[in-house]
C-alpha distance (Angstrom), angle and dihedral (degrees) to the residues before:
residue distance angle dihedral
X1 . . .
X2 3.71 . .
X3 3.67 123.0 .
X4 3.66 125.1 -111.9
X5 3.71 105.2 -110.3
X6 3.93 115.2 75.2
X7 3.15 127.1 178.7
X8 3.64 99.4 -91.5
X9 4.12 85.3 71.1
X10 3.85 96.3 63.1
X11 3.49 122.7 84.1
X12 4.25 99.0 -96.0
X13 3.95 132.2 146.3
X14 3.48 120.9 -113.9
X15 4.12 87.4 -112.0
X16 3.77 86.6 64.0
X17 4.18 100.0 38.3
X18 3.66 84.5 52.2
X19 3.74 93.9 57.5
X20 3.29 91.9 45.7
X21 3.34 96.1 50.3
X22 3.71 90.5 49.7
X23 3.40 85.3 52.4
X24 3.82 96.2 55.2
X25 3.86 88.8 -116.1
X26 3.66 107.7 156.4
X27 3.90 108.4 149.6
X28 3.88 132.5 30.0
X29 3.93 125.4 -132.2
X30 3.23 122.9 -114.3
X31 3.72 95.7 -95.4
X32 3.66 91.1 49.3
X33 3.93 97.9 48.2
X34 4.15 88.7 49.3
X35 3.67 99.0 39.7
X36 3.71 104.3 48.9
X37 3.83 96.9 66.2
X38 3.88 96.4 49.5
X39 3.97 85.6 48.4
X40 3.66 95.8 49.1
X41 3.94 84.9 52.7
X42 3.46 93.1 66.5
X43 4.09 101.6 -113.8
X44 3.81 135.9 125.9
X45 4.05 107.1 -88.5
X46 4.08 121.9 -152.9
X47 3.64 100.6 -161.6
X48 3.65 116.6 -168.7
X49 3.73 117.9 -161.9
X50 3.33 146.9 149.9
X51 3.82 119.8 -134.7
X52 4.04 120.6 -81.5
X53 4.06 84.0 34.1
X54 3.78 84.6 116.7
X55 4.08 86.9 -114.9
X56 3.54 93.5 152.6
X57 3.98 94.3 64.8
X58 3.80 84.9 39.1
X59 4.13 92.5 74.8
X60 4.06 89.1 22.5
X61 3.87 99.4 66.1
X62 3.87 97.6 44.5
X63 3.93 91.0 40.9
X64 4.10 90.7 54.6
X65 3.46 97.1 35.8
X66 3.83 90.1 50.7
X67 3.95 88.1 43.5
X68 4.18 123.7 107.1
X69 3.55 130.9 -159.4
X70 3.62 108.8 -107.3
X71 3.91 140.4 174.9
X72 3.62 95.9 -136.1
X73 4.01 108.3 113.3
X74 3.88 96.2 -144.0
X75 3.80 130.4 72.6
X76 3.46 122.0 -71.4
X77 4.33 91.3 -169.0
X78 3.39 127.5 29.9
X79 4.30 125.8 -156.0
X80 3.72 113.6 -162.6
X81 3.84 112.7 -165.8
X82 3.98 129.3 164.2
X83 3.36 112.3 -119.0
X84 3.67 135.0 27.2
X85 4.09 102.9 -117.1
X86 4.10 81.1 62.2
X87 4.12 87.5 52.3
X88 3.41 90.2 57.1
X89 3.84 101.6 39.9
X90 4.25 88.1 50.2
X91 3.89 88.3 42.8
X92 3.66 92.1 57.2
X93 4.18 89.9 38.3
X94 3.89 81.6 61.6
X95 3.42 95.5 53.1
X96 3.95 99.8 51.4
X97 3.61 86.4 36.7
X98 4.07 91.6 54.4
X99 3.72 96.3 31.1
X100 3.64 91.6 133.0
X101 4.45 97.4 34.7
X102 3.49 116.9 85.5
X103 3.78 90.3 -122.0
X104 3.93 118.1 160.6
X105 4.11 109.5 -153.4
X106 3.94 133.4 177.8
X107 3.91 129.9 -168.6
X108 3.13 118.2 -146.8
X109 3.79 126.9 -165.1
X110 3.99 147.3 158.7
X111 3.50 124.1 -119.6
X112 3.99 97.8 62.0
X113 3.97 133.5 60.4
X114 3.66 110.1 -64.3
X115 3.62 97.7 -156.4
X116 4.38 86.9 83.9
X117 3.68 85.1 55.3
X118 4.01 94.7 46.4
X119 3.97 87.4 52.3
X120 3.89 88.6 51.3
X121 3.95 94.7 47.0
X122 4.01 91.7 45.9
X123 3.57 90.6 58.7
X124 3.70 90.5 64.5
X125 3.98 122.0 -108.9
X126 4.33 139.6 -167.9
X127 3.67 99.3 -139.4
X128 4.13 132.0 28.9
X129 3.93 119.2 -164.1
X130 3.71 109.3 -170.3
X131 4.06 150.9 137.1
X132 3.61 115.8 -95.6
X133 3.89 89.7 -122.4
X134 4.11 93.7 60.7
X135 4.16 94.2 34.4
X136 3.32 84.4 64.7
X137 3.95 97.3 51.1
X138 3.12 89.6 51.2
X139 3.57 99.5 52.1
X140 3.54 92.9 41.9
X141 3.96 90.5 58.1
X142 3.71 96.3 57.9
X143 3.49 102.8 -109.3
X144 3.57 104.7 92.4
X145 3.98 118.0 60.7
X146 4.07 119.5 -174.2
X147 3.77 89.3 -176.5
X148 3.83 80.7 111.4
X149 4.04 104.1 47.5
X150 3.89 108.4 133.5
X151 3.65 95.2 172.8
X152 4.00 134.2 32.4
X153 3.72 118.7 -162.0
X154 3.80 110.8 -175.6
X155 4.31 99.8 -171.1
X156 4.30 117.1 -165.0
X157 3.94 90.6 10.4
X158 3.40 90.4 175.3
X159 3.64 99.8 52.4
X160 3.98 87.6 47.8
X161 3.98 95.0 51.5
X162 4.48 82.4 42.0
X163 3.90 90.7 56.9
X164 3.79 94.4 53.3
X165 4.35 102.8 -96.7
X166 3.46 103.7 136.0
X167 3.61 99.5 101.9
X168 3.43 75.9 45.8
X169 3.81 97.5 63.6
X170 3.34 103.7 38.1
X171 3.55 89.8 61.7
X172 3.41 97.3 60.7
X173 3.71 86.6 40.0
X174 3.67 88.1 67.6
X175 4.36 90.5 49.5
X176 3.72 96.7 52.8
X177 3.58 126.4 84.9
X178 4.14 121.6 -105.9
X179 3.41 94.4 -125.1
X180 3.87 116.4 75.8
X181 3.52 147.2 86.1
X182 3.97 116.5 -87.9
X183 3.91 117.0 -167.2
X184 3.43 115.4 177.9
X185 4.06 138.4 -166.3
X186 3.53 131.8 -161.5
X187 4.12 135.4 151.9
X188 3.72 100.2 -133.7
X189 4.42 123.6 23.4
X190 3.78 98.8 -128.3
X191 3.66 122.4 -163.2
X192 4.41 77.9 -116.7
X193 3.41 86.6 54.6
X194 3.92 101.3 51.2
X195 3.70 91.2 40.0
X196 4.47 81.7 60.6
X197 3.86 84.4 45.0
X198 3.99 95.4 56.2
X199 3.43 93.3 48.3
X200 3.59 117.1 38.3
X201 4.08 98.0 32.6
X202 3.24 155.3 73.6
X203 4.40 109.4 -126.9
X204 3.41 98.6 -75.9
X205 3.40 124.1 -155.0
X206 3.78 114.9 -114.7
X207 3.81 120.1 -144.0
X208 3.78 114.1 -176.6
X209 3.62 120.1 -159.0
X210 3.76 97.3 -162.4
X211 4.35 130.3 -6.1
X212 3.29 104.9 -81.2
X213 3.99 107.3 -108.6
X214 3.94 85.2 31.1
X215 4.25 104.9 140.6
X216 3.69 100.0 -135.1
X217 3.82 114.2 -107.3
X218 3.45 107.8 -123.0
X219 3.93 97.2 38.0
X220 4.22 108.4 98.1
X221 3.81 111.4 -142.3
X222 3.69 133.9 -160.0
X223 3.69 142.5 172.8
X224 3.80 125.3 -152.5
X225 3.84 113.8 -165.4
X226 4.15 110.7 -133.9
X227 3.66 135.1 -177.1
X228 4.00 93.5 -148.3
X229 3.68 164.5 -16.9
X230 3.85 101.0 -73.7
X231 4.10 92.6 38.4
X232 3.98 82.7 56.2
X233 4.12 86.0 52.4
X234 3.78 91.2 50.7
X235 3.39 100.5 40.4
X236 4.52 87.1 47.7
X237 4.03 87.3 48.3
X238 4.13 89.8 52.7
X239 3.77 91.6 44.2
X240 3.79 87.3 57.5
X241 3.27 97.3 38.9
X242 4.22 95.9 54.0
X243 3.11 102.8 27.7
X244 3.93 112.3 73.5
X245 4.01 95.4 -178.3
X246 3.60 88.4 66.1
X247 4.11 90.7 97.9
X248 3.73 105.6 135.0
X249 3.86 106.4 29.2
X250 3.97 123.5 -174.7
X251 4.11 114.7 -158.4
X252 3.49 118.3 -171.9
X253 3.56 122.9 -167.3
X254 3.54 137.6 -175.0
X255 4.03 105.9 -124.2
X256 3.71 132.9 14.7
X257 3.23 99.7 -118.1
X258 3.71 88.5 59.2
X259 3.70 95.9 44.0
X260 4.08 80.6 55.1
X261 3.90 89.5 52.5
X262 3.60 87.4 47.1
X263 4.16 97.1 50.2
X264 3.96 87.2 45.8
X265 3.63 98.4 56.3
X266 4.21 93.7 44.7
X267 3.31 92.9 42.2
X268 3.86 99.9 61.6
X269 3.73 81.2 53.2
X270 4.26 107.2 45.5
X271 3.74 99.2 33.8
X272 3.79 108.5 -134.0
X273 4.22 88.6 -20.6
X274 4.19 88.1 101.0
X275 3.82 126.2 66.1
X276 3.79 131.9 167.8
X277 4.39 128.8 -152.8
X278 3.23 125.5 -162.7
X279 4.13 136.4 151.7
X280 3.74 92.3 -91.0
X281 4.08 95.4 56.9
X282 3.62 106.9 90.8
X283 3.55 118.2 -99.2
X284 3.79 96.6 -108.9
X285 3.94 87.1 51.4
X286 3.74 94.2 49.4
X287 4.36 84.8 50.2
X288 3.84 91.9 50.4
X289 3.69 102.7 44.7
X290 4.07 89.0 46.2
X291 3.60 85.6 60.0
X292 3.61 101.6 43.1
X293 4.06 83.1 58.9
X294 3.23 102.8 40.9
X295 4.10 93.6 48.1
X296 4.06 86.1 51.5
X297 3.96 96.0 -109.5
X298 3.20 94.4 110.3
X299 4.45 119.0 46.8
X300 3.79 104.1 -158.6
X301 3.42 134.2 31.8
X302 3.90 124.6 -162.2
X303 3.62 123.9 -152.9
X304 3.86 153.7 145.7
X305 3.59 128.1 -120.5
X306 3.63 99.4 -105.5
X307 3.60 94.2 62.6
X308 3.65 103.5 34.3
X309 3.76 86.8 61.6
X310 3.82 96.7 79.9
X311 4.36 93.3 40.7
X312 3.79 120.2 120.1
X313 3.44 90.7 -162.3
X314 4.23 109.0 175.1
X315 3.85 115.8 -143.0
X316 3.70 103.5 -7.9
X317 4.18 101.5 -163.1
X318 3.91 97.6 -149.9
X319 4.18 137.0 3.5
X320 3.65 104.1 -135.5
X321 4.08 107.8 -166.5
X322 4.16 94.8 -158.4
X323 3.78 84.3 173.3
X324 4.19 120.3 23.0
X325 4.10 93.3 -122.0
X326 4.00 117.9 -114.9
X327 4.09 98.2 -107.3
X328 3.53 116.9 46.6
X329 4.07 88.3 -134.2
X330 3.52 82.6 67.0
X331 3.89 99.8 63.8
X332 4.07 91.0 49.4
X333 4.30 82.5 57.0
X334 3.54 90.4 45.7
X335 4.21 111.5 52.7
X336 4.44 82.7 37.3
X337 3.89 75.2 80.5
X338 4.16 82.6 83.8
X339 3.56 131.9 33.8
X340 3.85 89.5 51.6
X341 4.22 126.4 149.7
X342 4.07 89.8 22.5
X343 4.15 85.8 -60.4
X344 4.20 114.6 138.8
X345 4.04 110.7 -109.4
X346 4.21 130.5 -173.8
X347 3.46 122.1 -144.0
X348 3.58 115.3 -158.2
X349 3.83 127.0 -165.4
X350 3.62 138.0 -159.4
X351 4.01 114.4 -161.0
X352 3.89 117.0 175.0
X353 4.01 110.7 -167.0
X354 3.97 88.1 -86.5
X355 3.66 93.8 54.4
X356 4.12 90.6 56.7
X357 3.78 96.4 104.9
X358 3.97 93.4 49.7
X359 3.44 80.7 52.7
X360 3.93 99.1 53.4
X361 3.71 87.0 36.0
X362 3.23 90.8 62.8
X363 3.89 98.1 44.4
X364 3.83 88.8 50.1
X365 3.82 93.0 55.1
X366 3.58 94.1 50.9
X367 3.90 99.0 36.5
X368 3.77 88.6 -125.1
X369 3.34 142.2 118.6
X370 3.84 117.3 -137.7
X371 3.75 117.0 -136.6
X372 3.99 118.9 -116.7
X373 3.91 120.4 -135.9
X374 3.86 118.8 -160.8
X375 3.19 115.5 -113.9
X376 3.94 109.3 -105.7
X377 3.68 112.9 -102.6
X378 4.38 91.0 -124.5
X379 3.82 95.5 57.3
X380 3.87 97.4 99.6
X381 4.12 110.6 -132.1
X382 3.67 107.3 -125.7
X383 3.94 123.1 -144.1
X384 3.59 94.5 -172.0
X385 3.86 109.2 110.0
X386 4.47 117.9 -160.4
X387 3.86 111.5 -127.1
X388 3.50 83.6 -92.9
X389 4.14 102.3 61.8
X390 4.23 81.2 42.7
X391 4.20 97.6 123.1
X392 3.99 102.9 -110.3
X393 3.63 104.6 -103.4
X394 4.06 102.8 -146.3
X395 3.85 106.7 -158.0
X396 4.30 112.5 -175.8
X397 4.33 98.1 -124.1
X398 3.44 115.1 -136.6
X399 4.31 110.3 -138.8
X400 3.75 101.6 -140.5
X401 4.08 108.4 -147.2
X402 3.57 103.8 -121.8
X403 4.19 117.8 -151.8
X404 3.85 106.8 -93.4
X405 3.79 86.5 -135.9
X406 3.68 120.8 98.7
X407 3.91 132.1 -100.9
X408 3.87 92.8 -98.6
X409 4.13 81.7 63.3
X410 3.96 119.4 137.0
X411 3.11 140.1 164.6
X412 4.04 125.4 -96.9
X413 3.73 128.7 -102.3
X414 3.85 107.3 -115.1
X415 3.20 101.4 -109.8
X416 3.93 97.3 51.9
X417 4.14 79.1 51.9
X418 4.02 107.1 115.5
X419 3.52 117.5 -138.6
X420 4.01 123.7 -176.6
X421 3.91 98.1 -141.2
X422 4.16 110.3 160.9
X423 3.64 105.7 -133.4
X424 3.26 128.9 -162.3
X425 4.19 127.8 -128.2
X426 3.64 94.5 -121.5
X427 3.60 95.9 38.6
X428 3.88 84.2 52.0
X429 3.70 89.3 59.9
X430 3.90 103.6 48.0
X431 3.64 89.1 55.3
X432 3.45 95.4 50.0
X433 3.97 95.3 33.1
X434 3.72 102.3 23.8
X435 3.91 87.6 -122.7
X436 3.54 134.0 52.5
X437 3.71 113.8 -89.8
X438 3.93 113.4 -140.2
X439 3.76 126.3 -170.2
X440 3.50 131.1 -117.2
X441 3.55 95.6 -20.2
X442 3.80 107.9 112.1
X443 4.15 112.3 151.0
X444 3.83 91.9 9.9
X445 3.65 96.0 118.4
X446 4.40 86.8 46.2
């Protein structure tokens, strides 16, 4: 069941309706029905929200329909996100969103030649998506100004303060002006993240979306309990092989070199149907294999947490949890990759005996227990460990002392061998006399 308010009732343009409509955009989320109003008013928003909440059109429609033409060449809002995959999906958000506004944006990102991105800025813009890392290159070389920022929207601020941007932040704290609106997003409120909140802004009003910790409704979990790597890789390939509905299938993994392990083993098995993204694929690799997956070319897609924080991925089949992640936070993140736009998802997990605390973790956070499946009786249980499930063997090493003398060391001739022998006066004399000498005592003895 729909709720009552579409978007028809809030206070939108006709330029925005009618990309909406065009769009097929009848009802807003939660997080966009609650946060709009606040926004509109002119205060700081705290949005908390899980991902496929439809945050990003939550600070989108009041920041465009708030936005006015002007003549000024630098950017009137600014939209801080953490990685560069999420630049791109907001950038192109903006421009279905603002279809019909005569809105000028730039992304801006690391990781490529920032002289394209200069050009772009220089030629004067309304909105600037970036990472904090290349905002502030560009500020620092002169072409960029934020002396005219109106509006700050800081998106995943937890994921930003988790991969080390503070610094980051605070600089460009320091560059914007005092007075504008800040409205930031984040999945979990961190003790990092209210420490950023007392002391950059102004009480902001937080507007949660769901309880953090809160399993979504319509996503079906599952654990399966596994003894290793290459019984996880069996069990995967029979999943995919018996279960048909499996069409669009997310693995996350908790390293790249095991999300590489992972690909390698599929993809000798589904011919071209498997990819893998990580931070060391280049970016136009990372780009291509998204879309392969998210068109349906391609059936599963392998990835680590860092970079599967900025997809947009649309109607992801199954959440496969290779690897339970480090922070429980991270697991509610993870399986909101399904069960998106009111659709049914399954998340699946794999927990060897090591992984049993992530597990309970987990549970504990979202006050639910997660339902065990038995492992079916054709998945063959591997004893073959990888070098790294090999039992640390921890051997005491024993420092031999090394002579202090050099490699040209040898040993001495006898002769030059020194020998501390006491020797007597008189025994002194015989051997050099063959009697003893004495001294002044000629005739004594007569």
């Amino acid at each position: 069941m729909h709720p009552a308010t579409t978007f028809e009732d809030l206070n939108l343009n006709s330029s925005l309706q009618k990309a909406l409509n065009e769009m097929d955009f009848v009802y807003p989320t939660t997080i966009q029905r609650n946060v709009f109003p606040v926004a509109m008013s002119g205060k700081d928003v705290l949005g908390i929200a899980q991902t496929g909440t439809g945050k990003t059109f939550a600070y989108l429609l009041p920041v465009l329909r708030q936005w006015k033409f002007s003549k000024e060449r630098f950017p009137q809002i600014l939209i801080l996100v953490p990685t560069r995959e999420l630049v791109l999906q907001v950038v192109d958000e903006i421009k279905k969103l603002g279809k019909y506004l005569n809105i000028v944006t730039v992304g801006a990102f690391g990781g490529v030649n920032i002289r394209p991105q200069m050009d772009e800025v220089n030629l004067g813009l309304d909105i600037l998506v970036a990472t904090p890392g290349r905002l502030i290159d560009l500020a620092m070389s002169g072409v960029l100004k934020l002396k005219s920022i109106k509006k700050l929207v800081i998106d995943e601020v937890d994921e930003m303060l988790n991969l080390g941007f503070r610094a980051q932040l605070n600089t460009i704290f320091d560059l914007l002006p005092e007075r504008r609106q800040n409205l930031l997003f984040s999945a979990t409120l961190t003790p990092e993240v209210e420490e950023l909140i007392q002391k950059h802004f102004r009480n902001p009003e937080k507007i949660e979306a769901a309880r953090t910790g809160t399993p979504l409704e319509n996503i079906q979990q599952s654990v399966y309990e596994i003894p290793n790597f290459n019984t996880k890789i069996n069990l995967l390939e029979w999943l995919l092989q018996h279960d048909k509905k499996m069409n669009r299938v997310l693995v996350f993994t908790a390293t790249k070199k095991l999300a590489d392990d992972v690909f390698e083993r599929l993809e000798k098995r589904m011919g071209g149907r498997a990819g893998v993204i990580h931070s060391n694929k280049s970016q136009n690799n990372r780009f291509n294999t998204v879309k392969q997956f998210d068109e349906g070319s391609m059936r599963v897609l392998v990835a680590t947490d860092l970079v599967a924080r900025g997809l947009d991925i649309t109607e992801v089949s199954h959440v496969v949890n290779f690897d339970m992640p480090e922070t429980a936070e991270s697991y509610i993140h993870r399986i909101g990759r399904t069960g998106r736009a009111d659709r049914r998802g399954i998340a699946i997990n794999f927990v060897t005996p090591a992984e049993k605390d992530r597990q309970t973790a987990v549970e504990e956070l979202m006050q639910y227990s997660i339902p065990v499946n038995e492992l079916p009786r054709e998945v063959e249980i591997s004893s073959e460990l990888t070098q790294d499930e090999l039992p640390v063997i921890n051997m005491k090493t024993i420092q031999l002392k090394l002579p202090k003398h050099g490699q040209g060391f040898h040993e001495k001739k006898e002769k030059n061998k020194k020998v501390n022998i006491k020797v007597t006066r008189k025994e002194a004399m015989r051997k050099k006399y063959g009697k003893p000498i004495t001294r002044g005592r000629k005739g004594f003895d007569k």
